[in-house]
C-alpha positions in Angstrom: 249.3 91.4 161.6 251.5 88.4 161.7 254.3 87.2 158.8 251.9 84.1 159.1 248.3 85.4 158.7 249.2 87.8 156.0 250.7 84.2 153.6 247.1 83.0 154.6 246.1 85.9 153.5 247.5 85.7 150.3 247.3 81.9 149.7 243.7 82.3 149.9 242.8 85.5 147.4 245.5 83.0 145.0 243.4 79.9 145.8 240.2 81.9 145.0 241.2 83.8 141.9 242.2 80.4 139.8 238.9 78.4 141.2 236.7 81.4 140.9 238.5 81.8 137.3 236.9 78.7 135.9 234.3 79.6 133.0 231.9 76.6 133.5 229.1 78.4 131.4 231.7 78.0 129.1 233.2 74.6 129.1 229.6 73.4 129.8 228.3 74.8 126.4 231.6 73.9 124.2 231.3 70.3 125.4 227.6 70.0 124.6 228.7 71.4 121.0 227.2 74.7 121.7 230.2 76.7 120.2 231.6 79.7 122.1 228.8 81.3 124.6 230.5 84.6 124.5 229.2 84.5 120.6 225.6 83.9 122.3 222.7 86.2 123.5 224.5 88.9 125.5 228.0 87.4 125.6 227.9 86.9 129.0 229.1 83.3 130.5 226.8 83.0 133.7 224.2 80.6 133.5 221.4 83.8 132.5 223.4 83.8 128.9 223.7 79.6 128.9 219.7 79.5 129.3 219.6 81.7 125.8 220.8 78.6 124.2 217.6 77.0 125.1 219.5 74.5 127.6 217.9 74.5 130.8 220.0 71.6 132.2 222.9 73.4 131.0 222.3 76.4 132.6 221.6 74.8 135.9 224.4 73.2 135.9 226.4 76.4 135.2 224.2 78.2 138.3 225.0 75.3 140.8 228.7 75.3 139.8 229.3 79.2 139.7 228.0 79.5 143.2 229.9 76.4 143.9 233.2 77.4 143.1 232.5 80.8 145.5 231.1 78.7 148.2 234.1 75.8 147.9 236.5 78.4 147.8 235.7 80.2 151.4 234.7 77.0 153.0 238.3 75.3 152.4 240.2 78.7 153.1 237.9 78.5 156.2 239.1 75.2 157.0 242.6 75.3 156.3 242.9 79.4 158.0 240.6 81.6 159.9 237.1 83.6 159.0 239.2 86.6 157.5 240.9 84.1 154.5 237.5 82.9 154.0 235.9 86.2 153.0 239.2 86.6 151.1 239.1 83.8 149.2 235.4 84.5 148.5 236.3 88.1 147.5 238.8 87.1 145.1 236.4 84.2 143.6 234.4 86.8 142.4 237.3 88.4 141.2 238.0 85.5 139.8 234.4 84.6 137.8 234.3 88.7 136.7 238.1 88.8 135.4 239.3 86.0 134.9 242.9 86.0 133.0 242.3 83.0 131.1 239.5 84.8 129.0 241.4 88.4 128.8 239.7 89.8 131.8 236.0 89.4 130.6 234.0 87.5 132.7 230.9 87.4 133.9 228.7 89.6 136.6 229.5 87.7 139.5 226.0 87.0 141.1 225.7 83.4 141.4 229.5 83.2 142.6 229.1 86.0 145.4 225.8 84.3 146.9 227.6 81.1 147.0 230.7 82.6 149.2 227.7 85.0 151.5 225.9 81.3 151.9 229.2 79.9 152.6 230.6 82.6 155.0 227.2 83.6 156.9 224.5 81.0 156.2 221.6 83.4 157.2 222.7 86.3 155.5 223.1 84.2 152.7 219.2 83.1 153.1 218.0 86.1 154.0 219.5 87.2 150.5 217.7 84.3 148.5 214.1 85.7 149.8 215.0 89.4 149.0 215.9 87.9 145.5 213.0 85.6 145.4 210.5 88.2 146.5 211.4 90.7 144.4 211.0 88.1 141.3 207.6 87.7 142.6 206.7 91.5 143.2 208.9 93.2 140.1 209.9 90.4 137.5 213.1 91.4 136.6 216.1 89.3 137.7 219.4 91.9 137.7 216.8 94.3 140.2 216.3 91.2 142.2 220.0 90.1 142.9 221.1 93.4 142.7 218.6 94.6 145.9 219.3 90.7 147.3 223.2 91.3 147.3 223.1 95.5 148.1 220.5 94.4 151.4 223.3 91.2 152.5 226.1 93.8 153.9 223.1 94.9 156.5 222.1 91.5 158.0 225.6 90.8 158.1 226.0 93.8 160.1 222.9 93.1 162.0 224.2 89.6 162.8 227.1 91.0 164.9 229.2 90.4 161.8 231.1 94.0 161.0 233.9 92.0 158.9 231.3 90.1 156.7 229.8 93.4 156.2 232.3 95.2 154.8 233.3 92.2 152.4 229.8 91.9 151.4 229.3 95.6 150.9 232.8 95.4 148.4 231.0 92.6 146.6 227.6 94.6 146.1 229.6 97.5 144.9 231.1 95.4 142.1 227.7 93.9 140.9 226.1 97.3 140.8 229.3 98.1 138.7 229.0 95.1 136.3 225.7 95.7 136.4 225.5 99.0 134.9 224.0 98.4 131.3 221.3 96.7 133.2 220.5 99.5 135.8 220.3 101.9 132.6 217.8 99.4 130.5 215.7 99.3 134.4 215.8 103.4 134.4 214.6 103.2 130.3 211.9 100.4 130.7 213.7 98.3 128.0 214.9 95.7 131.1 213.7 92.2 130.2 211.0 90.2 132.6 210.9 87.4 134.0 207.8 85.7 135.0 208.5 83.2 138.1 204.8 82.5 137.8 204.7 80.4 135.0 207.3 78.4 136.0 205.6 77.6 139.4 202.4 76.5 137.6 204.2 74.0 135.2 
């Protein structure tokens, strides 16, 4: 590996650490005189904590942007590099959004993020991942068994697509969410996991 590709390299896990770094949950809810999120619900500052303030625009807005700054983050490593500073700027997005240094390391879980950089680094993974997630809403009603089968299921299609390098990235990325993911995948073993119920909110 050249002197060249491995700066790329490295300019892109930089470029994605600081975007991917940026708590929007919580700038979103400070500026809407929220307070601090991390003293909210679970603590968390993804958009599933922002919605326990009872702001669904908020929250929204905190989903669209977290997967933005993953998907934003491979796209222009993709356009100023190659495919392999893509998936490294998209790794280190999610790094970014779980550990960011700004909030001393204690981010969030990384889902929204890490489906923004698959959907930006192999569109039909990426899709193929929202209708795992979507499906097993529907079927199951809980949302961490959802993205956590959705994201574990991505490093296969990727795979299957001809894509080994996309796979391996993707299977890194699963591994982390099943790691921040752990108090959830004990509450799911217990029963004490809270539902969701997509059905309701098709009906409205």
């Amino acid at each position: 590996m050249s002197e060249a590709i491995i700066l790329d390299l490295l300019a892109a896990a930089v470029f994605g650490y600081l975007l991917g770094s940026i708590p929007f949950g919580l700038v979103l809810t400070r500026m809407a005189g929220l307070g601090d999120l991390r003293q909210i619900g679970s603590g968390n500052i993804g958009a599933t904590n922002v919605l326990r303030t009872g702001r669904k625009g908020l929250a929204l807005a905190t989903l669209l942007l977290d997967s933005g700054k993953g998907a934003i983050a491979a796209l222009v490593a993709l356009g100023v590099c190659d495919y392999r500073s893509a998936l490294v700027a998209g790794l280190f997005a999610v790094l970014g959004h779980n550990f960011p240094v700004w909030l001393k390391m204690k981010g969030g879980k990384g889902v929204a993020t890490t489906l923004g950089v698959i959907l930006a680094t192999s569109p039909l993974t990426g899709l193929a991942a929202c209708l795992v997630w979507l499906g097993m809403a529907w079927k199951f009603h809980y949302s961490s068994l959802s993205a956590l089968v959705a994201l574990c299921v991505a490093p296969f299609v990727a795979l299957a697509l001809g894509h080994p390098s996309h796979a391996v990235v993707f299977g890194i990325l699963a591994i982390l969410s099943l790691v921040r993911h752990s108090a959830n995948i004990k509450r799911l073993l217990a029963g004490t996991e809270p539902r969701i119920d997509l059905s309701k909110k098709f009906k409205k």
